[in-house]
Backbone as CSV, one residue per row, in Angstrom:
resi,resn,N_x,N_y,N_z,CA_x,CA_y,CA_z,C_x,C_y,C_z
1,UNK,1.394,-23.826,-0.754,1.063,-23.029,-1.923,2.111,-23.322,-2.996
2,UNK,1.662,-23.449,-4.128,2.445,-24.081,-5.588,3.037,-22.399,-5.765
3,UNK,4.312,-23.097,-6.856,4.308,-21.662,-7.942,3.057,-21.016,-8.552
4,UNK,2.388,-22.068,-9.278,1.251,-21.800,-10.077,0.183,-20.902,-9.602
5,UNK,0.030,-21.092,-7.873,-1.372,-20.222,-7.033,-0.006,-18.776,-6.986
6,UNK,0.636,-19.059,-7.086,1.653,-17.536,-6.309,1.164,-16.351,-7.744
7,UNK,0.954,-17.223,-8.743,0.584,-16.097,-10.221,-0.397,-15.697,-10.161
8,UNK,-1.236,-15.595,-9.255,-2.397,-15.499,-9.564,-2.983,-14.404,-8.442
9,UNK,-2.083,-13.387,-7.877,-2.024,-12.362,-6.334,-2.004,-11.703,-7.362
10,UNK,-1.628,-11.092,-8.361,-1.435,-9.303,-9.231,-0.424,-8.425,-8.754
11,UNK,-0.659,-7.302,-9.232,-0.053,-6.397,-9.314,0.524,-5.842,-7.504
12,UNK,-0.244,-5.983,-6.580,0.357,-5.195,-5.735,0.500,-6.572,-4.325
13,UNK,-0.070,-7.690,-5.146,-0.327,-9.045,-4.452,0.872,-9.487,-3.748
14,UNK,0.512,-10.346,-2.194,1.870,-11.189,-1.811,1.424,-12.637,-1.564
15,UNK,2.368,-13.438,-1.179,2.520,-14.611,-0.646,3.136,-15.224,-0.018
16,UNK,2.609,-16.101,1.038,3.635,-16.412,2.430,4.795,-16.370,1.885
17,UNK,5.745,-16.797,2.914,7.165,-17.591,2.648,7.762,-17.419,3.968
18,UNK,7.480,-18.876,4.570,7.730,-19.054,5.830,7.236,-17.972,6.883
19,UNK,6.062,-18.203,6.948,5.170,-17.177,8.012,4.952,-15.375,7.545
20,UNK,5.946,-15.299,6.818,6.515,-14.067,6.357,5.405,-13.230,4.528
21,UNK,5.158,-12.283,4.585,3.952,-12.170,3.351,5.089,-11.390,2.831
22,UNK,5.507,-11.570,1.573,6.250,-10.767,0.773,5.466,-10.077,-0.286
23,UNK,5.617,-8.122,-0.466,4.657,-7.555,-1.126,5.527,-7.359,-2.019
24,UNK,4.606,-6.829,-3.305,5.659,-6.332,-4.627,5.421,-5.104,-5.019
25,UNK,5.629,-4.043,-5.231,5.494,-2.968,-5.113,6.768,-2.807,-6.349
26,UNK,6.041,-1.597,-7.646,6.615,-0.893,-8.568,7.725,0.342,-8.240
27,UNK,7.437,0.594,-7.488,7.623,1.638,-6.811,8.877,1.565,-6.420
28,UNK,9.411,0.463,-6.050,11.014,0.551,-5.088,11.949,0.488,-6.129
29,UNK,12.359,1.588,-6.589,13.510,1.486,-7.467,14.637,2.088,-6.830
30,UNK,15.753,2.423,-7.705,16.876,3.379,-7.271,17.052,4.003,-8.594
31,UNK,17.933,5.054,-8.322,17.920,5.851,-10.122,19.617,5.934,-10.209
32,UNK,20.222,5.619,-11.402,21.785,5.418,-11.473,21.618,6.036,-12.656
33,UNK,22.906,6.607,-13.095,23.278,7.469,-13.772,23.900,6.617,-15.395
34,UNK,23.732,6.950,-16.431,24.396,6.633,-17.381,25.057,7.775,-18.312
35,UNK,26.207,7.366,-19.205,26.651,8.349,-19.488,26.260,8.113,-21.117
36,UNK,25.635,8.639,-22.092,25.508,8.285,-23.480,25.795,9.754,-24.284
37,UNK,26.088,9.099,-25.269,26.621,10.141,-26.276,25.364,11.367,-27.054
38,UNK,26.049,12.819,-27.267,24.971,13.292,-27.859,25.018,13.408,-29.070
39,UNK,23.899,14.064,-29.845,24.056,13.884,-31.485,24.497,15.143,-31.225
40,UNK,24.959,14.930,-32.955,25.461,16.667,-33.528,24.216,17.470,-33.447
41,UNK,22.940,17.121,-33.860,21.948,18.034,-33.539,22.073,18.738,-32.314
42,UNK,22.273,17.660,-31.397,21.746,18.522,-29.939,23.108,19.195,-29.459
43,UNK,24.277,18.661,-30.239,25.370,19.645,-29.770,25.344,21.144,-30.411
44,UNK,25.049,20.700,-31.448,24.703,22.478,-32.025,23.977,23.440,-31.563
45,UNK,22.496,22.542,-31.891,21.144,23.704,-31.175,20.755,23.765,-30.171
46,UNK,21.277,23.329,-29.139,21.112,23.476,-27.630,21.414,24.868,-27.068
47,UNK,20.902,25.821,-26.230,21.327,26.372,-25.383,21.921,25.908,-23.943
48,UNK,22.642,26.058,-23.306,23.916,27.384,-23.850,24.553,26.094,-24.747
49,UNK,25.439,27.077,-25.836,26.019,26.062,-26.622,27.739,25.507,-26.405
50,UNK,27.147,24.376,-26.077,28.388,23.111,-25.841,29.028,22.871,-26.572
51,UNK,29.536,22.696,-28.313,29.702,22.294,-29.203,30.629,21.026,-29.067
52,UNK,31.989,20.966,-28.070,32.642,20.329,-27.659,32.759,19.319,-26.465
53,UNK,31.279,19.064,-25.639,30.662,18.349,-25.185,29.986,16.993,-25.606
54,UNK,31.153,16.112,-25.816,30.441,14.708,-26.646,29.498,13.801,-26.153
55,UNK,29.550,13.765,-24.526,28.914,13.176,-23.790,27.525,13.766,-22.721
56,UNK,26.350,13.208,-22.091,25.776,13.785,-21.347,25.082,12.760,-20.467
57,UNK,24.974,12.862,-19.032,24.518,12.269,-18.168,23.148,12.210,-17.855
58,UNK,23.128,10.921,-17.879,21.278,10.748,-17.983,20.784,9.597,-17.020
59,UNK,19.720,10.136,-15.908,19.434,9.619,-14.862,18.732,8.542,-15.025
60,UNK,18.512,7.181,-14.599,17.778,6.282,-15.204,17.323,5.905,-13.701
61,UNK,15.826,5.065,-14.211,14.822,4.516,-13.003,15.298,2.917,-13.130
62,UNK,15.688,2.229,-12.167,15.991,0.738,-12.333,15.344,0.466,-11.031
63,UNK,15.111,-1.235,-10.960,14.324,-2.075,-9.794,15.498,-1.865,-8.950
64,UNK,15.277,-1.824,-7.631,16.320,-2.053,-6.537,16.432,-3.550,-6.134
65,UNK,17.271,-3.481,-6.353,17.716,-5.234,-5.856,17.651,-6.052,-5.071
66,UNK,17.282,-5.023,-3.411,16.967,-5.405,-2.588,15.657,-5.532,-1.687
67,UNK,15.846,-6.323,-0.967,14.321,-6.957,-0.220,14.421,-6.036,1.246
68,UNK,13.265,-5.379,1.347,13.077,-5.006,2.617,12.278,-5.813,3.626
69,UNK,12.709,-5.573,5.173,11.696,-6.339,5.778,10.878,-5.776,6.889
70,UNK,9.800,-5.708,7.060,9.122,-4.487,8.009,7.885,-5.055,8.515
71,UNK,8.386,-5.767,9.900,7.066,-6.322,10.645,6.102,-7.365,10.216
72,UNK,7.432,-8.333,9.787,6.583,-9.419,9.294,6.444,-9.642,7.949
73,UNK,6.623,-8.826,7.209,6.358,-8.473,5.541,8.027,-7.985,4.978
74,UNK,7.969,-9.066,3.616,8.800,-8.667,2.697,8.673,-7.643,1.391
75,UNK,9.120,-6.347,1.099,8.945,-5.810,0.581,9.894,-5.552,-0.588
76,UNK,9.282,-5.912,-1.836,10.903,-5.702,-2.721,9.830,-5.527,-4.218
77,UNK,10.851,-5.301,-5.463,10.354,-4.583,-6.906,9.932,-6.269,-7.545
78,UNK,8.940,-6.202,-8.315,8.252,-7.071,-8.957,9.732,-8.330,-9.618
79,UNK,10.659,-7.352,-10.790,11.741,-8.129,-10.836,12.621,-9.203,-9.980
80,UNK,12.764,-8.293,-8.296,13.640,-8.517,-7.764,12.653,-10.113,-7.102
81,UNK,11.496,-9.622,-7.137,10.564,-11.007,-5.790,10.400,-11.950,-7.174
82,UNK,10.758,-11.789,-8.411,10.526,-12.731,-9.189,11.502,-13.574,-9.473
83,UNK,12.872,-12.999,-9.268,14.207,-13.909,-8.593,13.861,-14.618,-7.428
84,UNK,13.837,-14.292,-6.425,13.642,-14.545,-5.190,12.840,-16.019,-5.917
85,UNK,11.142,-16.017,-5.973,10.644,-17.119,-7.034,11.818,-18.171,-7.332
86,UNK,12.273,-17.591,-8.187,13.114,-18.808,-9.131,14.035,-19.158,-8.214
87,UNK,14.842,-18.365,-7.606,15.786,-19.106,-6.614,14.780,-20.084,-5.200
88,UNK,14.162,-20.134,-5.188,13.365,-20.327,-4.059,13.160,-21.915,-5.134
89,UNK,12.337,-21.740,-6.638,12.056,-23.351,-6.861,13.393,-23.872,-7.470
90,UNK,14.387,-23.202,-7.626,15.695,-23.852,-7.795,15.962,-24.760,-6.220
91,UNK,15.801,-23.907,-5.369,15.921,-24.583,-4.485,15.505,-26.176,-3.972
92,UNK,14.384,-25.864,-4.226,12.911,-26.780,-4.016,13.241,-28.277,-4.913
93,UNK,13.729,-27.756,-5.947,14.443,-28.938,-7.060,15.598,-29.682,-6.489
94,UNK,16.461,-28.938,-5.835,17.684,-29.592,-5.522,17.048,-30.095,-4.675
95,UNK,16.014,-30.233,-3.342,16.020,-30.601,-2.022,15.228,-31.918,-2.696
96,UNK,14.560,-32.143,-3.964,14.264,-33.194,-3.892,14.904,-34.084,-4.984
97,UNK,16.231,-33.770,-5.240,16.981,-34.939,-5.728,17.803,-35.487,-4.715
């Protein structure tokens, strides 16, 4: 199977890789924290009032980085199996120089 047939599974689609079906799934994220600044609006008119609170912590949804493996099947976030891809025909390039 080419790169080219691997584009063509969708959204919840897999494809071998070495006996092995790797799925892609939206779903596997992790959530990490960022810290960003607030405006003067929201420091003022917020309840309860903070005024001296410059900063506020805000939970964010990101791909998880990692590949699961469960009975034969690889399971990992659309991003992460689309590395996997490129390192896989990086590979494929070097083995044939």
């Amino acid at each position: 199977m080419t790169l080219g047939e691997l584009e063509g599974f969708g959204f919840y689609g897999g494809f071998p890789l070495g006996g092995m079906t790797i799925i892609e799934s939206p779903f596997l994220t992790k959530e990490e924290q960022e810290i960003v600044p607030r405006t003067w609006r929201e420091r003022l008119f917020t309840r309860p009032w903070r005024l001296f609170e410059k900063t506020k912590t805000v939970t964010v949804r990101v791909p998880d980085p990692d590949l699961y493996s469960v009975a034969g099947m690889v399971y990992g976030h659309p991003v992460t199996v689309a590395r996997l891809r490129e390192s896989l025909a990086l590979e494929r390039i070097a083995d044939r120089k």
